[in-house]
C-alpha positions as CSV (number, residue, x, y, z in Angstrom):
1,X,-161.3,-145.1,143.3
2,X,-161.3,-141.6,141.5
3,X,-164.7,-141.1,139.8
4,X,-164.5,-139.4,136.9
5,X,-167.0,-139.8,133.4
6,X,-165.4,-138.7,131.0
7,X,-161.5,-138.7,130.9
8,X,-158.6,-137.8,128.0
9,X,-155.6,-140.2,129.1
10,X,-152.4,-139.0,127.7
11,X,-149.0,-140.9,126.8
12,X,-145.8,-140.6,127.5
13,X,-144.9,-136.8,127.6
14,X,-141.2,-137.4,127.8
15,X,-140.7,-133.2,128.6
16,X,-142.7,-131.9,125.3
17,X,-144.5,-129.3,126.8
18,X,-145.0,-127.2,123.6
19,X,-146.8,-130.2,122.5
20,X,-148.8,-131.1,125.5
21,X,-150.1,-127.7,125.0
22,X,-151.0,-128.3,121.3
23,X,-152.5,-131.5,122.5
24,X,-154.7,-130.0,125.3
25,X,-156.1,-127.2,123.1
26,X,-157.1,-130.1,120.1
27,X,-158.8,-131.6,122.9
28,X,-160.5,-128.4,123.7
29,X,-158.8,-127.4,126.8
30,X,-157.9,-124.1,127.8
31,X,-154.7,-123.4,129.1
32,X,-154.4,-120.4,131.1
33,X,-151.2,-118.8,133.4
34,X,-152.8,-116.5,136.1
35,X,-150.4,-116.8,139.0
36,X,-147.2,-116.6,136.9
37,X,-145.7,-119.7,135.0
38,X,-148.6,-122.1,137.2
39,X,-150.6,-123.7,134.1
40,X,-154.3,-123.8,134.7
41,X,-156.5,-125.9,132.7
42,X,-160.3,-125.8,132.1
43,X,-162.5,-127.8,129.4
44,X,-165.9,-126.6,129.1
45,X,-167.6,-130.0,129.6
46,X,-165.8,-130.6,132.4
47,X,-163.6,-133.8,131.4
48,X,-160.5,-134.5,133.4
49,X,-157.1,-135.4,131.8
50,X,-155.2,-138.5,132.9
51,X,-151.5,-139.4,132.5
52,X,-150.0,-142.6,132.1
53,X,-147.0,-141.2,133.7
54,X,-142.9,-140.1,132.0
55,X,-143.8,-136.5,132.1
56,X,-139.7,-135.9,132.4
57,X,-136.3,-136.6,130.2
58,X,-135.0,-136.0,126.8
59,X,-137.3,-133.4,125.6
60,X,-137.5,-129.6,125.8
61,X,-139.4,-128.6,128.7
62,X,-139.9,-131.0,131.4
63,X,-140.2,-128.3,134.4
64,X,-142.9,-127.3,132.2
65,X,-144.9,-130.7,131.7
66,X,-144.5,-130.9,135.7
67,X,-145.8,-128.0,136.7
68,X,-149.0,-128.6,134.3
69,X,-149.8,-132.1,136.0
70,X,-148.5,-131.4,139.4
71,X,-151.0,-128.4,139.6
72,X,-153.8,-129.8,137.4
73,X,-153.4,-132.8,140.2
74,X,-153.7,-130.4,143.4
75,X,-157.1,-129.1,141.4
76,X,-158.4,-132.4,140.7
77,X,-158.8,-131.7,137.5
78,X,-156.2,-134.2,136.3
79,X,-155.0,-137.9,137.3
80,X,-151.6,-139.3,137.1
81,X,-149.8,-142.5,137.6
82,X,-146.0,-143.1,138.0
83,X,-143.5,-143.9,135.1
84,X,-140.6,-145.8,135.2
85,X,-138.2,-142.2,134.4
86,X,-140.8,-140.3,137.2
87,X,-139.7,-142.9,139.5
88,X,-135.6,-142.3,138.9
89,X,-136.1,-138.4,139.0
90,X,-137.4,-138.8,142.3
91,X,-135.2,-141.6,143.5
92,X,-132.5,-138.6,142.1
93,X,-134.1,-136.1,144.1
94,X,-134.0,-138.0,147.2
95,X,-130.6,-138.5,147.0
96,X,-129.8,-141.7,145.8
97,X,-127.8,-142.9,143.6
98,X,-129.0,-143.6,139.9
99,X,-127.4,-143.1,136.4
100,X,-127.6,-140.2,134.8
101,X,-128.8,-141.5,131.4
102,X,-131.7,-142.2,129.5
103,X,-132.4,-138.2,129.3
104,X,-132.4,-137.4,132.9
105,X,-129.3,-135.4,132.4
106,X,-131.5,-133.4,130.2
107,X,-133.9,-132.8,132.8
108,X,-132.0,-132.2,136.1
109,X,-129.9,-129.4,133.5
110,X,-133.7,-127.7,133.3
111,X,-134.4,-128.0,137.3
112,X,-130.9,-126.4,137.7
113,X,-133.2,-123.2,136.3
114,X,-135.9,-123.4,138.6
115,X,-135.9,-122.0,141.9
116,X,-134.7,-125.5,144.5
117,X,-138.0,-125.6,146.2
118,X,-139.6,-126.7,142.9
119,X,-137.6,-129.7,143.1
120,X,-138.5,-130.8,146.8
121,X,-141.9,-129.7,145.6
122,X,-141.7,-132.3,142.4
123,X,-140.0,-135.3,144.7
124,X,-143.1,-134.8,147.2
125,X,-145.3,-135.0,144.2
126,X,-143.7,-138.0,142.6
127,X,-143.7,-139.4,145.9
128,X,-147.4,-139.5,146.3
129,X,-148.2,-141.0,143.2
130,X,-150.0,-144.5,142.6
131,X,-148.5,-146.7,140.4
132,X,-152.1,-147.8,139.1
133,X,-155.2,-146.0,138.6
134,X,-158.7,-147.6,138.7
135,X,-161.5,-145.9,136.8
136,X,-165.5,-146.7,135.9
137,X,-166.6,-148.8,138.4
138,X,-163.1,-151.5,138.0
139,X,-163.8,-151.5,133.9
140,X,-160.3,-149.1,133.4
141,X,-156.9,-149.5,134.7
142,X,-154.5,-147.4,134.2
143,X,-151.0,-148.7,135.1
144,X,-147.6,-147.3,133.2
145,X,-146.1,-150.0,131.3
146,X,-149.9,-151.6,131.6
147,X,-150.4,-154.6,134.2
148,X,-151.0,-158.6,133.4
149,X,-154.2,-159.2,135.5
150,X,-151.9,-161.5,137.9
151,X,-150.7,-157.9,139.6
152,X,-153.7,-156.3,140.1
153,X,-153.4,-156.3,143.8
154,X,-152.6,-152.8,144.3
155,X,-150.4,-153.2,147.0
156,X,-148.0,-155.9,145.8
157,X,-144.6,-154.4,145.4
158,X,-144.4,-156.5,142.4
159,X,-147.5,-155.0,141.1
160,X,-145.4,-151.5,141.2
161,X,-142.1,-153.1,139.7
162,X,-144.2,-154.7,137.1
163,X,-146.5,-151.3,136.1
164,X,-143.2,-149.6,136.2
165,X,-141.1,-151.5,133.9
166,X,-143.1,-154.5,132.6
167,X,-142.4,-158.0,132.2
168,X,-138.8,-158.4,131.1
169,X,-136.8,-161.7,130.2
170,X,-133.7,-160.6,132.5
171,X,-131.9,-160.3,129.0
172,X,-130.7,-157.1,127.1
173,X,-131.6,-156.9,123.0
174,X,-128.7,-155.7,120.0
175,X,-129.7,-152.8,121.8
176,X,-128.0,-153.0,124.7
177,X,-131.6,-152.3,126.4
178,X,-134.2,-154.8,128.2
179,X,-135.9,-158.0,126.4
180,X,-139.6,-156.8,127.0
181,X,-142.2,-160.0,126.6
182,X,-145.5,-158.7,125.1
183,X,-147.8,-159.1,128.3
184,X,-151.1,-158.0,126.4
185,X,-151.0,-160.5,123.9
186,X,-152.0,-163.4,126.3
187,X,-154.2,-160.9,128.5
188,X,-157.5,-162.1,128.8
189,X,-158.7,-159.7,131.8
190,X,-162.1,-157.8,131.9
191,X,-160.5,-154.1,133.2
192,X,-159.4,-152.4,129.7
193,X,-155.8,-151.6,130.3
194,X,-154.4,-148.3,128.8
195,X,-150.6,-147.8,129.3
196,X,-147.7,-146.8,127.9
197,X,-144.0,-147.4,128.2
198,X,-143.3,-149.3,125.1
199,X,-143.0,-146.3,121.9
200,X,-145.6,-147.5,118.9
201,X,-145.8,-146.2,115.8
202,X,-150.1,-145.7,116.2
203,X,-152.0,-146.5,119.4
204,X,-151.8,-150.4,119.2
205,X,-155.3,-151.8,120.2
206,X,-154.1,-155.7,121.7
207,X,-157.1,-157.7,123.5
208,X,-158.5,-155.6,126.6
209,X,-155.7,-153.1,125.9
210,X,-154.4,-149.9,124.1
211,X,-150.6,-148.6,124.0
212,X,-151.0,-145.1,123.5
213,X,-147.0,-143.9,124.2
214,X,-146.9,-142.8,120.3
215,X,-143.0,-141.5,121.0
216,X,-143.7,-138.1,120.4
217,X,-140.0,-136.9,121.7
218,X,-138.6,-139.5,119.1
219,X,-140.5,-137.8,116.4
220,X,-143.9,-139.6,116.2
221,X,-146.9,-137.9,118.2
222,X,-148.3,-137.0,121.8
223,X,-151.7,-139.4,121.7
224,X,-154.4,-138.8,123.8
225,X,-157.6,-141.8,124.1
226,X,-160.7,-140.1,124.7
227,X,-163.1,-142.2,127.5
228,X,-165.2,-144.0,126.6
229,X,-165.5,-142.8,123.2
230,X,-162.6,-145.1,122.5
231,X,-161.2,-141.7,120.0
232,X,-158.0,-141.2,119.8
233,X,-156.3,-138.0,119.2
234,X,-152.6,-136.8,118.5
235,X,-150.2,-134.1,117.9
236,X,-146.9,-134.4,115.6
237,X,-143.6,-132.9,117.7
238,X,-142.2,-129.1,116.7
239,X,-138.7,-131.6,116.5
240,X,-137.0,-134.5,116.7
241,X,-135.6,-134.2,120.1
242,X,-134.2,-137.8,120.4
243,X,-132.9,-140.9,118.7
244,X,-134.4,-144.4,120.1
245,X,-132.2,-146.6,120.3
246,X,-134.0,-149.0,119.6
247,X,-136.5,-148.7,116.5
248,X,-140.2,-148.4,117.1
């Protein structure tokens, strides 16, 4: 379990580096680049950031947003989890064969500027990454699209599909995208469950659990929840970098 007292869990970053950076520095981070373009963070009362994982597609900069987490991971000075568009990058990167839609056009267009060995360095990353994160002595989870308490066994492959994508109905909306059933309405669990996944207007406090994927590359704000303090703090986009398709 990674130990860790106080923590600043970030949503979705969807590729908005510029305002990650804001983010971090209204948090009081300091963002330095000594060895080139490799991002390294400090805070001066030693808190650790923690990401609820879909650091890539859609907006501006997602080579950017990965080499901030990858390398504030390798310091242990950040966490991270999987997300859903994480997992088809590197399903992408390994070769298989996905869609190219949802904004990972976008970002495999910005890899085609880095050198290749930052993309086999980025699917080793993503490979590596937990799909759930436990924190304070089993009282946090941190799990993607969140996690009813049902999948809690970390080592379910059901437990991964589910903090992944969350519980669906098998149906598409008007949309044309997944029916998503609202799993934190009936949870009752004692872990408090911060995810993302599912774009809110404001971080939506439900039961034992927080949304904090404020849709920042669809013009709302990069949210981060301070822990414990239970503050939340956020950063309006430079842009509008993309349309949801569905309203949020």
């Amino acid at each position: 379990m990674p130990q860790s007292k106080f923590l600043d869990i970030i949503g979705d970053v969807h590729g908005c580096y510029p305002e990650l950076l804001a983010l971090l520095a209204k948090l009081g981070y300091e963002v330095q680049h000594p060895h080139g373009n490799t991002p390294e963070i400090t805070h001066p009362e030693d808190r650790k950031l923690a990401f609820v994982g879909d650091f890539v597609d859609r907006g501006p900069d997602s080579p950017g947003v990965l080499k901030l987490v990858m390398h504030s991971v390798g310091q242990h000075k950040a966490f991270a989890v999987i997300g859903n568009h994480d997992d088809k990058l590197m399903r992408k990167l390994m070769g298989r064969n996905v869609q190219i839609n949802h904004g990972l056009d976008t970002t495999l267009a910005q890899l085609e500027h880095e050198p290749p060995q930052f993309s086999i360095r980025v699917r080793r990353f993503l490979e590596m990454l937990p799909h759930l994160l436990w924190f304070d002595d089993n009282k946090l989870l941190i799990a993607h699209a969140g996690l009813p308490e049902k999948f809690h066994d970390p080592n379910s492959k059901r437990a991964r599909e589910m903090a992944l994508f969350g519980p669906t109905t098998g149906k598409l909306d008007e949309y044309g995208l997944p029916q998503r059933l609202n799993w934190a309405k009936d949870y009752a669990g004692k872990p408090f469950i911060v995810f993302g996944h599912t774009p809110v207007r404001e971080p939506l406090l439900v039961n034992n659990t927080m949304n904090i994927d404020t849709g920042c590359v669809f013009g709302g704000k990069l949210t981060a929840l301070r822990y414990p303090e239970m503050e939340t703090v956020g950063v309006k986009p430079e842009k509008l970098y993309a349309e949801p398709r569905r309203p949020f």
